[in-house]
C-alpha positions as CSV (number, residue, x, y, z in Angstrom):
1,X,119.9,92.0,103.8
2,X,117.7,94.8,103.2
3,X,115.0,97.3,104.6
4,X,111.3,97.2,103.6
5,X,108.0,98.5,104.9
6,X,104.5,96.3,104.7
7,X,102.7,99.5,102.7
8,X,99.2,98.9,105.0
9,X,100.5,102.2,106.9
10,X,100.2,104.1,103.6
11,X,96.6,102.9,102.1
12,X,95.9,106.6,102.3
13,X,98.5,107.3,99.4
14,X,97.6,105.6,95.5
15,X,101.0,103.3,94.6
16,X,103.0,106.2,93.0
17,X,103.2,108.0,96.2
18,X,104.2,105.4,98.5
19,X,107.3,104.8,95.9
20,X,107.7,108.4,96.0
21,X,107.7,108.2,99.8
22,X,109.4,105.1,100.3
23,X,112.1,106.2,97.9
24,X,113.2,109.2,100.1
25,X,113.8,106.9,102.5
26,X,115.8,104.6,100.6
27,X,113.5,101.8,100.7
28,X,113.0,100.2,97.5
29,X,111.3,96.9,98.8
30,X,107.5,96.1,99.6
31,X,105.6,93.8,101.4
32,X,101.6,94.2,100.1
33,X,98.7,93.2,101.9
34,X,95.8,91.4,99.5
35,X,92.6,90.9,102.0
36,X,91.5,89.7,105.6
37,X,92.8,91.3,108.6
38,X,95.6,93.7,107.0
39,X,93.5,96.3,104.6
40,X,95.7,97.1,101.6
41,X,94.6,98.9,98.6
42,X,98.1,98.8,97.0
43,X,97.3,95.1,95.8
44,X,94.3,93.3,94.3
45,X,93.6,90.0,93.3
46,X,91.4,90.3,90.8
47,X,94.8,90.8,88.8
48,X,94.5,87.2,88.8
49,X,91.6,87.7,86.6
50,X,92.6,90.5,84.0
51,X,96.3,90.2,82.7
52,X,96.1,93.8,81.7
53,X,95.8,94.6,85.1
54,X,98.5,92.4,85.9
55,X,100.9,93.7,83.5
56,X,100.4,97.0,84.3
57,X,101.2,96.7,88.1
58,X,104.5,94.7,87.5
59,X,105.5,97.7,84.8
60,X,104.9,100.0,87.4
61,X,106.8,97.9,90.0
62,X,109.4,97.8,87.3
63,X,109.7,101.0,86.2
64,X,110.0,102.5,89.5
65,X,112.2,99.9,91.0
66,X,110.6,98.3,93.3
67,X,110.4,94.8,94.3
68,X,108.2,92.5,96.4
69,X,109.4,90.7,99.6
70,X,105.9,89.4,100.0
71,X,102.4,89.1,99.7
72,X,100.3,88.9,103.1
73,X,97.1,87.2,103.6
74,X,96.9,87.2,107.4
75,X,93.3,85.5,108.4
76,X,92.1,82.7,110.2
77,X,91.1,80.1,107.8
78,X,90.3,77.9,110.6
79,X,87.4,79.9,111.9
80,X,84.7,77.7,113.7
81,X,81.9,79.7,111.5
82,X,82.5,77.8,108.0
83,X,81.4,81.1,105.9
84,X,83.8,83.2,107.7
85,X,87.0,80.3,107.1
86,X,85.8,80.0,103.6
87,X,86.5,83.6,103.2
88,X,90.0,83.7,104.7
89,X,91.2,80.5,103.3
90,X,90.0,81.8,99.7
91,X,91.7,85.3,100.2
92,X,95.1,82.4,101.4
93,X,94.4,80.5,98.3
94,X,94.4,83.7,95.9
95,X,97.4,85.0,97.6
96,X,99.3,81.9,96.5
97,X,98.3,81.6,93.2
98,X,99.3,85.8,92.8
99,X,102.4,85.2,94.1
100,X,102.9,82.6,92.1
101,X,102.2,85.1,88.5
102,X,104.4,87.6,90.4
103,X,107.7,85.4,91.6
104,X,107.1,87.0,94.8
105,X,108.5,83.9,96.7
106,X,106.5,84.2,100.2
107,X,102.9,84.4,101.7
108,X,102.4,85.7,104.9
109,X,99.8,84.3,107.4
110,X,98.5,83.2,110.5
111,X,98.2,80.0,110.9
112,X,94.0,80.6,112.7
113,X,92.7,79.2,115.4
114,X,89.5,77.0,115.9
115,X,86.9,76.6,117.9
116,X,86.0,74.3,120.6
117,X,83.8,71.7,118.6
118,X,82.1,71.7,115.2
119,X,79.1,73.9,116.4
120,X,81.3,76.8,117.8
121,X,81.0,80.2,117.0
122,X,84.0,81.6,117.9
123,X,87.8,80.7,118.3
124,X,89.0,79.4,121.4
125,X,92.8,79.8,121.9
126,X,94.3,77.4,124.7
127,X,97.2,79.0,126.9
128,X,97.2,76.9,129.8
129,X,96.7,72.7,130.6
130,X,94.9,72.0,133.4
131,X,92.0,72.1,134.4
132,X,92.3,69.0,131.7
133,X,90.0,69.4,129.5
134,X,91.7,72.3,127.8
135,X,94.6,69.9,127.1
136,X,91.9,67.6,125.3
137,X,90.7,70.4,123.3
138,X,94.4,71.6,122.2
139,X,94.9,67.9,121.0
140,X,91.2,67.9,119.4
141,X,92.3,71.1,117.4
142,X,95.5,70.7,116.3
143,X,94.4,66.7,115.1
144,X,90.6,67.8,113.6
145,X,91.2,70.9,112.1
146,X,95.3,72.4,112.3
147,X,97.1,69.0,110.2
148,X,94.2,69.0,107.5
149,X,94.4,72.2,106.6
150,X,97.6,73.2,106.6
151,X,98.7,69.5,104.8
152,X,97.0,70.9,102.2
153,X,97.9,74.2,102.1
154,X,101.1,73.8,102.6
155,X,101.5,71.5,99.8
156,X,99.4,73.7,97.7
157,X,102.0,76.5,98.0
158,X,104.7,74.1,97.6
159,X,103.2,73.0,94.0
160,X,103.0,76.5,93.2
161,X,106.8,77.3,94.0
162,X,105.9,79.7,97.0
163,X,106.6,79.5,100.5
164,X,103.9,80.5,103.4
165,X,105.0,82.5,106.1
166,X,103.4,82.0,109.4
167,X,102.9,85.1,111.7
168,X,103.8,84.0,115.3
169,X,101.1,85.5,117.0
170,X,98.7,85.9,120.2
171,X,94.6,84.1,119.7
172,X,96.1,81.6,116.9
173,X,97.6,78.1,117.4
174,X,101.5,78.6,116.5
175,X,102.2,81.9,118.3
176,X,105.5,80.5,119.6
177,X,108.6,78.7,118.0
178,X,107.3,75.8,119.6
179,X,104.2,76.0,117.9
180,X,105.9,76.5,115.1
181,X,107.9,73.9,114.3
182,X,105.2,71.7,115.5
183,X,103.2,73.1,112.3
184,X,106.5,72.4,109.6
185,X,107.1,69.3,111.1
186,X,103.0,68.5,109.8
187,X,102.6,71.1,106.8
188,X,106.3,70.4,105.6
189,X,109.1,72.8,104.4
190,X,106.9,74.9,102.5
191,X,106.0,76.0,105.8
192,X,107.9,78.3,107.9
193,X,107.5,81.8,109.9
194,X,107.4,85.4,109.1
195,X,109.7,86.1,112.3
196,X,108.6,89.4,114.0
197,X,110.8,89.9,117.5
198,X,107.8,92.3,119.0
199,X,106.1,88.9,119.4
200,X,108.7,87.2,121.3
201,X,109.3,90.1,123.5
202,X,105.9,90.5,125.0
203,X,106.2,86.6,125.6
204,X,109.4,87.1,127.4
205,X,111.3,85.3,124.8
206,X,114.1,86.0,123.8
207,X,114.0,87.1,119.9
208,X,117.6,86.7,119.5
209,X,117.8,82.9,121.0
210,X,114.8,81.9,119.2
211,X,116.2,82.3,116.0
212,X,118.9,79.8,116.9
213,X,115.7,77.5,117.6
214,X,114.2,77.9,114.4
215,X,117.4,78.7,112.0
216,X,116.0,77.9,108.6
217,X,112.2,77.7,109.1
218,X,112.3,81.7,109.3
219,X,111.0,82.9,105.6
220,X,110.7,87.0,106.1
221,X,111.2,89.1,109.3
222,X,108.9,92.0,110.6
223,X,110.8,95.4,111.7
224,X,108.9,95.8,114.8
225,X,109.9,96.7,118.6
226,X,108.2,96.2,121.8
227,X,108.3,98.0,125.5
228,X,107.7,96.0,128.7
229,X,106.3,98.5,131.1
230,X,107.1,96.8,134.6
231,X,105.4,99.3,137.0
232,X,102.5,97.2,135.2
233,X,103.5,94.3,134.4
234,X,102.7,93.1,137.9
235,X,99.3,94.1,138.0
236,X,98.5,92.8,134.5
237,X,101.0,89.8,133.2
238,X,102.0,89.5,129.7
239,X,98.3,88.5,128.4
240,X,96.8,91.6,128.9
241,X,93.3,92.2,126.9
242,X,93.1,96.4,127.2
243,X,93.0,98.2,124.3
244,X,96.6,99.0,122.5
245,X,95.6,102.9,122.4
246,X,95.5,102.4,126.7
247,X,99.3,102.6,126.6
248,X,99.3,103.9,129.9
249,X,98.0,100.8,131.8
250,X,99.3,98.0,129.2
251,X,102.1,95.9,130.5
252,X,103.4,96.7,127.4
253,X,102.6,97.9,123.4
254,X,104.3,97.9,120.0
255,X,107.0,100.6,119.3
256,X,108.7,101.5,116.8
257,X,112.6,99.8,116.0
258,X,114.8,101.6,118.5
259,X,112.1,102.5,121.1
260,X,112.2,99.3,123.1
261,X,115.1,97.8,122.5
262,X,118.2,99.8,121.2
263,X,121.0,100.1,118.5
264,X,123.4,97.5,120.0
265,X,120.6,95.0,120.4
266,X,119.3,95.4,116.8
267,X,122.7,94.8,115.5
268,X,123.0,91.9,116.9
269,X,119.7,90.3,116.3
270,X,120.5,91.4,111.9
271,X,123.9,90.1,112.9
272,X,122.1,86.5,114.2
273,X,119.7,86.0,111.4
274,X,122.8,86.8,109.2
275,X,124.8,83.5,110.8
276,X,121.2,81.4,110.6
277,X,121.2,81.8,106.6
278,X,118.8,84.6,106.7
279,X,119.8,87.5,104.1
280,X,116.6,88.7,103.2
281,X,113.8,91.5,103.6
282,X,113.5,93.5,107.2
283,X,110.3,94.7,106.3
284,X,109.0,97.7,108.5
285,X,105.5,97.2,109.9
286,X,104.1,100.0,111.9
287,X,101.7,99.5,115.2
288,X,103.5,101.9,117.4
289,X,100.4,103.8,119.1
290,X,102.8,106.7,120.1
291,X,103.7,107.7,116.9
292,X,102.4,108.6,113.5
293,X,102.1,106.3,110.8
294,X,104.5,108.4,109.0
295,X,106.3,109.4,112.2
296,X,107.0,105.8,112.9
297,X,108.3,104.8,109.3
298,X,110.6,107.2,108.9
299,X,112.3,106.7,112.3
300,X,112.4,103.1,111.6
301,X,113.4,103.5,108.2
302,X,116.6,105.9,109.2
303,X,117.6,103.6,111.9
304,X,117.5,100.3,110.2
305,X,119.3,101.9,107.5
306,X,122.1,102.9,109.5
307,X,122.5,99.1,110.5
308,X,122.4,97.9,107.1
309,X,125.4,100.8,106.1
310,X,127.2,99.7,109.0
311,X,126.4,96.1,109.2
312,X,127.8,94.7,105.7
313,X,129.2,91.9,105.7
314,X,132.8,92.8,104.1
315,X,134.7,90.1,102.0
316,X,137.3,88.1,103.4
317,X,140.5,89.4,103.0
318,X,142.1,86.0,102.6
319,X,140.0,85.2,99.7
């Protein structure tokens, strides 16, 4: 297992200076953003268009050695406004297919979130059954417009040797591990999550238990903390709509790793996805209001890194 960082926290910089960054931190493993909700300048996919372009971005990859943990396409591509789901599901599609030129083995998304009937406007996320008629619309999305798409999507990736990685996430349908082995068990095994514990945390659920629930459906994990506030907590509950930049009246916000939870419980989390087959990317991604973009990465960066030094598995010694 490794550290990365999702480079949307360093758009500012052109590519040679986020290696150069990201280098001094000993992180040698990127996660790029190509279009809808996370701006990214690092990646584009007209490369899919110009195989100069192309073969100059995977020479600089190569000659400053860095790899790819993913490409992420986060939209909703089940919008209730057709022109705006065209858009998101195109940017998906595109993502795929790049991917697929790169050997970059995993898409990240969200898996969107409908509206409440054909002439909608906007999406309408369901959190609660009763009165009943939200329980018929759950059923009416998830049947009309959630299986459909991701059938196909999923089984587009699939054909294209790439696995999609769905965000667990707050305003889209699969936004638990409930949710989102209810989407594999219709997309298929191409379909799995991008597991990011700050998630589970503001949803009191346990990060560390839920991997045991979903074990091999996690496909890339997010390095991201969060802080329950309870002197607000009370007032607010868990789905509180004020602004992340109002940290002072949130129940909670994103933090960077270490400034929720700390070192012992990190370990064991790594320690956890280790025994669930997961020996991949922990790929920094920075929303910690508090702190600095580059504030943020770097204390993430040093104290991953210090897990991963410490954390190794060794070999047997009766092997």
């Amino acid at each position: 297992m490794r550290v990365g960082c999702f480079t949307p926290l360093l758009s500012q910089f052109p590519l040679a200076k986020v290696f150069e960054k990201l280098k001094a931190l000993n992180i040698t493993t990127i996660e790029l953003g190509t279009g809808n909700y996370p701006g990214d300048p690092h990646c584009q996919l007209s490369m899919l268009e110009n195989q100069k372009q192309l073969t100059e971005f995977k020479k600089q990859l190569d000659d400053n050695g860095f790899s790819i943990s993913a490409l992420s396409s986060h939209g909703n591509p089940l919008h209730p406004d057709a022109a705006v789901a065209k858009g998101f599901a195109d940017t998906s599609k595109r993502t795929v297919e790049l991917a697929a030129k790169l050997g970059v083995p995993v898409v990240i998304d969200f898996s969107g979130c409908p509206g409440d009937s054909d002439n909608a406007k906007f999406p309408n996320w369901v959190t609660c059954p009763w009165p009943p008629e939200y329980l018929d619309l759950l059923d009416w999305q998830w049947e009309k417009k959630v299986a459909p798409y991701w059938t196909e999507h999923g089984k587009f990736a699939k054909d294209h040797g790439v696995k999609i990685a769905i965000e667990m996430h707050p305003g889209f349908v699969v936004y638990s591990p409930e949710t989102m082995l209810k989407l594999r068990s219709i997309a298929g095994d191409s379909v799995g999550c991008n597991y990011d514990p700050s998630h589970m945390f503001w949803q009191n659920i346990d990060p560390i238990k839920a991997v045991r629930v979903l074990g091999d459906a996690i496909f890339h994990v997010h390095a991201k903390d969060t802080q329950i506030y309870d002197y607000n907590l009370p007032k607010t509950g868990v789905l509180d709509t004020k602004k992340y930049t109002d940290e002072r009246n949130r129940a909670w916000i994103f933090r960077t790793c270490g400034y929720g939870h700390p070192y012992g419980w990190w370990k064991e989390f790594i320690s956890t996805l280790r025994m669930y087959g997961y020996d991949y990317v922990l790929s920094i991604e920075h929303e910690d209001t508090l702190m600095s973009p580059d504030e943020g990465l770097t204390k993430a960066a040093d104290f991953l890194n210090e897990i991963m030094i410490r954390e190794q598995p060794a070999a047997a010694w009766w092997v």
